[in-house]
C-alpha positions, -999 to +999 in steps of 0.1 A: +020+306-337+046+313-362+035+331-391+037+316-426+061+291-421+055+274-451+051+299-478+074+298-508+072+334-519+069+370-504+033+382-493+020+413-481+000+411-446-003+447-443-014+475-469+010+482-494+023+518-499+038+531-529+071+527-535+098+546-553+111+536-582+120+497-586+153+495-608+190+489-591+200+522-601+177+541-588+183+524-551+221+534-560+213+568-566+199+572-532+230+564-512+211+552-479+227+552-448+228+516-438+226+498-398+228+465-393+216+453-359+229+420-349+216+401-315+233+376-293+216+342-290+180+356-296+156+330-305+128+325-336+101+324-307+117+352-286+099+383-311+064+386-309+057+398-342+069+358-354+054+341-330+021+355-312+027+330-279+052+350-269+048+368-232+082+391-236+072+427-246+091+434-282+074+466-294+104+477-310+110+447-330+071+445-341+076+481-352+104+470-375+083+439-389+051+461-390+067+489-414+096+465-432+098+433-443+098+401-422+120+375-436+104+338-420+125+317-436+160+337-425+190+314-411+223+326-397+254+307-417+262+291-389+249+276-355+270+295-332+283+334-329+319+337-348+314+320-381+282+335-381+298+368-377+327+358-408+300+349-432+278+379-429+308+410-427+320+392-457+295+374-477+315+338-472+308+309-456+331+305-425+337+265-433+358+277-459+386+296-438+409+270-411+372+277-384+359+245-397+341+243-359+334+256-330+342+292-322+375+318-313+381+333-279+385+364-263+422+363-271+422+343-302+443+359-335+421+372-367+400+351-389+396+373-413+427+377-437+443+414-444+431+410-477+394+399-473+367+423-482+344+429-457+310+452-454+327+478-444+355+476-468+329+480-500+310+509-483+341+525-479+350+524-515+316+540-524+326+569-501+308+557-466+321+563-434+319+529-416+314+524-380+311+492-358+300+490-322+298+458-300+308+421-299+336+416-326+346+378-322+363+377-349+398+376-333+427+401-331+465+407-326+470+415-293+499+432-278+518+407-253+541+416-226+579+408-234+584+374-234+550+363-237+532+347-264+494+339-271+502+303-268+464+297-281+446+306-247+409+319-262+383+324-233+400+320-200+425+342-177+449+360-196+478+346-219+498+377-210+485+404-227+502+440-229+470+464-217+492+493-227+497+484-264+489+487-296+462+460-312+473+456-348+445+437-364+410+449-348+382+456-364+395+490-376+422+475-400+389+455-418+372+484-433+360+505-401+365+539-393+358+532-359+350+507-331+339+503-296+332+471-283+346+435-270+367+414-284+345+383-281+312+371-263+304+391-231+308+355-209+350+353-222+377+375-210+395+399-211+364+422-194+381+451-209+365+475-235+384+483-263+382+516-292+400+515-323+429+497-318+436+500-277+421+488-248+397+518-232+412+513-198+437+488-180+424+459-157+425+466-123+410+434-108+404+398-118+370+385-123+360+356-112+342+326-123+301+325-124+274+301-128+243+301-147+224+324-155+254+352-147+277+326-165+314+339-167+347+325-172+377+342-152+396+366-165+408+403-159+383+434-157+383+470-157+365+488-135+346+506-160+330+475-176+303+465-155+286+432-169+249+440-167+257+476-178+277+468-208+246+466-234+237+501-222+273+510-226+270+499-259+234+514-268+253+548-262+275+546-285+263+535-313+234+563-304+265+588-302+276+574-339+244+584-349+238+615-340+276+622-351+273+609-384+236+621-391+247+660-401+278+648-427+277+651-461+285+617-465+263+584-458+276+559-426+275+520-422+267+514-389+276+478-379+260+471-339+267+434-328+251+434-291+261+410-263+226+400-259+206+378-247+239+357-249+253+345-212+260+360-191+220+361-191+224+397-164+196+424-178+201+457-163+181+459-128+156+484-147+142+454-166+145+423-140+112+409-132+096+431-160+082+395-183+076+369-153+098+347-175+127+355-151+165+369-164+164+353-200+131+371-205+140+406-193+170+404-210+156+399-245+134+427-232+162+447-231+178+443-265+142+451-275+145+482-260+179+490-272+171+486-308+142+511-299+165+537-288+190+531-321+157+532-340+147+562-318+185+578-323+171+577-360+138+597-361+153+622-339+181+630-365+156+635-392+176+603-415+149+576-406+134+579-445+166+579-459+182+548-433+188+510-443+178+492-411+187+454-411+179+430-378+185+398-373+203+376-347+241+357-351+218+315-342+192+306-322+186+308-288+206+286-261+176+279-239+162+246-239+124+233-242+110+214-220+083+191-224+079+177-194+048+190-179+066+189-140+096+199-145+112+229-129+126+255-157+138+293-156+105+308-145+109+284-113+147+288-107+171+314-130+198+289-126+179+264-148+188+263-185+153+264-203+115+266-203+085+245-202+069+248-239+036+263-222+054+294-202+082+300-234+094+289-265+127+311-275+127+287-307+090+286-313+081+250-327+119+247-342+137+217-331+172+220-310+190+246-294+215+271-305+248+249-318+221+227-339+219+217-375+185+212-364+161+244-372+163+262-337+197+265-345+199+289-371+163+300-380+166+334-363+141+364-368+157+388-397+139+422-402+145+446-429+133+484-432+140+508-457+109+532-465+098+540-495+116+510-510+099+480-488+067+478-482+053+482-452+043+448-429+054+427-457+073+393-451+092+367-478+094+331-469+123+324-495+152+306-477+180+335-467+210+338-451+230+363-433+261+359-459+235+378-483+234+411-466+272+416-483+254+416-519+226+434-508+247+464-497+269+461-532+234+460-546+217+493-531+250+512-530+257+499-571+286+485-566+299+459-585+312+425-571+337+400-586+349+363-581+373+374-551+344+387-526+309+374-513+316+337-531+278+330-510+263+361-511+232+364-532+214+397-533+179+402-514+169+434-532+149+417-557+132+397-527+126+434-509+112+447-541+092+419-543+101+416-580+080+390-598+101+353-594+125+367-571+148+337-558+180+336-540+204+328-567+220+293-545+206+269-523+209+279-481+237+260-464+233+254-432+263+247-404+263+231-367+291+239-345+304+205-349+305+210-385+276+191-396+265+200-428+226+206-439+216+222-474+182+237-482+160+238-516+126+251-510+104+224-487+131+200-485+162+200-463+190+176-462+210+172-431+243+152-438+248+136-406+228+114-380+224+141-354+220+174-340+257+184-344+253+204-317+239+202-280+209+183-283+209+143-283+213+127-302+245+143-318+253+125-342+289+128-360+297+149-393+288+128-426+277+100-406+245+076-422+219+076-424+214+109-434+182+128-426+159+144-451+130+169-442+100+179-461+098+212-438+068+224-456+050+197-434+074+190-409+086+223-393+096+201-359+122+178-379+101+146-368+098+125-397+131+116-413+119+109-453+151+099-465+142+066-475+114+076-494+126+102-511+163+088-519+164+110-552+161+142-538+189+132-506+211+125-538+210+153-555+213+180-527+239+157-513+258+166-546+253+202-552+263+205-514+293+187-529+299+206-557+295+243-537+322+228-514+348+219-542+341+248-560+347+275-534+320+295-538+283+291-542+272+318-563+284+328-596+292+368-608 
């Protein structure tokens, strides 16, 4: 079952050990290199160490909840992978910018503006080198052949792009010294790798169109990317950044968004049939395994002591439950979509699928390391999102923040220190990809709207009545809608949602 679900403040399940001094400063004056490991489409239910049920192997995970903190109460900003992406480089809410749904492309133009802090642009201040390796999905310029423009295409084909060029707004004109990655979610073209700010190689052939589980959409490839090998493509680098960076006299950011377990769902051969829960299975198998070999990259550099390590996932997982005792799912056929509740749960007990205002879309698993600081096999069950990493790094580097960056970024040191009345300084907003509001406070969760917002039925429509109110302290499957009784409360979390809206931000400096 999931662990502690319901707690309201940060426990200890495993022996403490001492830790190093507790002030700010004094996690400034250490300078830690920071990673943050981001997963595609991983699932609550998907990690072992949250949720015993589960039959995939995750050793590498359970190491990172057995000597860091678990957060059980973490959610992505978002439903889906781009504005999650937004909100956490740069500590805003996505629903601010002109993404007020859905997600970009593969060919799509930036989100983030020129001016926009970002992550990597703060570490950089404080004298980090800053490195980012995988899924970007935050748009860029792309070169286009003469007389062609990107006349909005995002995921399919190709709107005439210049292989050749020069990308002017890629992840390295946003505060990192390098990249190596895709431009978007490994199901959209282009199927083209791309470092710094050109493509690694040109297209030499066009790839087709796939179904489930393999989903792609068409689009031109190079021969060097390879879709089930990508992730170990990927795994190598950011291993190489490592090793690279671990000798310097300087401390590195290392920002790894994988492609996985997102569609296509194609695990490496070395891993199929390794679970019995067919390709979704193995393939969260694998991202286990390559956070063990980043972790691994780590300890064999001798920096492991002196390394921030934060994992988490961009939503929830895509597969659906079912409850139907007789129905066919994934470990019958890999073509099918989602798994009877008694062979897996990707969203434990959550309700909905990734895309959801509902729980499964957004609680994701959300692991923090950092010896000497966090105690070991600890966990917090204070409502968290992604946007707060931003503050958190200002926090242990001691940099200071102002009203123009991370308007909903609270810091989480206090929370990892496990200071005495620790809170995150705003309530949690959550977002569907439909836009459908919900805000958090504590037990209680109001979702403004009369649906999912997302994939599951019903969907319901964006500020649409009756509203649904959830006391999730009781109710961690969404089932009883309390709005009626508990009017009062629906009212005021329907106005501070309000008022963080209006105001542009949700946490004060």
């Amino acid at each position: 079952m999931i662990r502690a679900l319901a707690a309201l403040f940060c426990v200890v399940w495993l022996p403490t050990v001492a830790m190093f001094g507790s002030s700010h400063a004094e996690a400034a004056e250490s300078q830690p290199n920071i990673v943050v490991i981001l997963a595609d489409d991983m699932g609550y239910g998907d990690v072992q160490a949250l949720n015993s049920d589960s039959k995939i192997p995750t050793p590498n995970l359970n190491r990172l909840a057995t000597e860091g903190m678990s957060f059980v109460d973490a959610h992505s900003p978002s439903a889906v992978c781009t504005p999650t992406r937004y909100g956490l480089l740069t500590g805003r809410y996505c629903w601010r910018t002109r993404l007020t749904r859905g997600v970009l492309g593969g060919y799509s133009p930036p989100l983030i503006a020129p001016e926009r802090s970002t992550i990597a642009t703060l570490l950089k201040k404080q004298n980090y080198s800053t490195h980012a390796v995988g899924k970007w999905h935050l748009g860029m310029t792309l070169p286009m052949l003469e007389g062609k423009t990107n006349n909005g295409k995002k995921w399919d084909g190709d709107p005439g792009v210049d292989f050749a060029g020069k990308i002017t707004d890629s992840p390295i004109h946003h505060g990192f010294d390098s990249y190596f990655g895709v431009s978007a979610s490994l199901d959209m073209a282009p199927y083209v790798f791309i470092r710094n700010d050109h493509f690694n190689q040109l297209p030499t052939e066009q790839q087709p169109a796939v179904k489930f589980p393999h989903f792609v959409r068409s689009g031109p490839r190079s021969e060097e990317f390879v879709i089930d090998r990508v992730l170990d493509r990927l795994t190598q680098e950011a291993i190489q950044i490592v090793k690279s960076q671990a000798g310097q006299d300087k401390p590195f950011f290392l920002y790894v968004p994988l492609t996985a377990p997102h569609k296509p769902t194609q695990p490496h051969e070395r891993f199929r049939g390794k679970t019995g829960l067919n390709e979704y299975g193995d393939f969260v198998m694998q991202v286990d395994w390559t956070v063990g070999q980043i972790l691994g990259a780590l300890d064999d550099t001798g920096i492991r002591e002196n390394t921030v390590v934060f994992f988490t996932s961009d939503n929830g997982s895509y597969m659906y439950r079912y409850d139907e005792p007789d129905k066919k799912d994934h470990t019958d056929d890999s073509g099918i979509q989602g798994y009877r509740a008694e062979n897996h749960r990707p969203n434990g007990p959550l309700r909905g699928t990734k895309a959801d205002v509902w729980e499964a879309g957004h609680r994701v698993p959300f692991f923090v390391r950092w010896p000497g600081h966090v105690s070991p096999g600890s966990a917090c069950s204070e409502p968290i999102t992604h946007t707060d990493i931003y503050a958190t790094c200002a926090a242990i580097v001691g940099a200071k923040l102002d009203n123009t960056q991370a308007e909903d970024s609270s810091s989480l040191l206090p929370l990892l220190k496990q200071e005495a009345g620790a809170k995150r300084a705003a309530h949690v907003v959550n977002h569907s990809v439909a836009g459908m509001f919900a805000i958090r406070d504590g037990r209680w969760k109001l979702v403004l709207g009369n649906g999912s917002g997302g994939r599951q039925q019903p969907k319901g429509k964006p500020f649409a009545r009756p509203y649904q109110l959830f006391d999730l302290s009781e109710d961690i499957g969404e089932t009883t809608n309390l709005i009626e009784a508990h009017p009062e409360i629906a009212k005021r979390l329907e106005a501070t949602l309000e008022t963080y809206r209006t105001s542009g931000r949700s946490i004060e400096r």
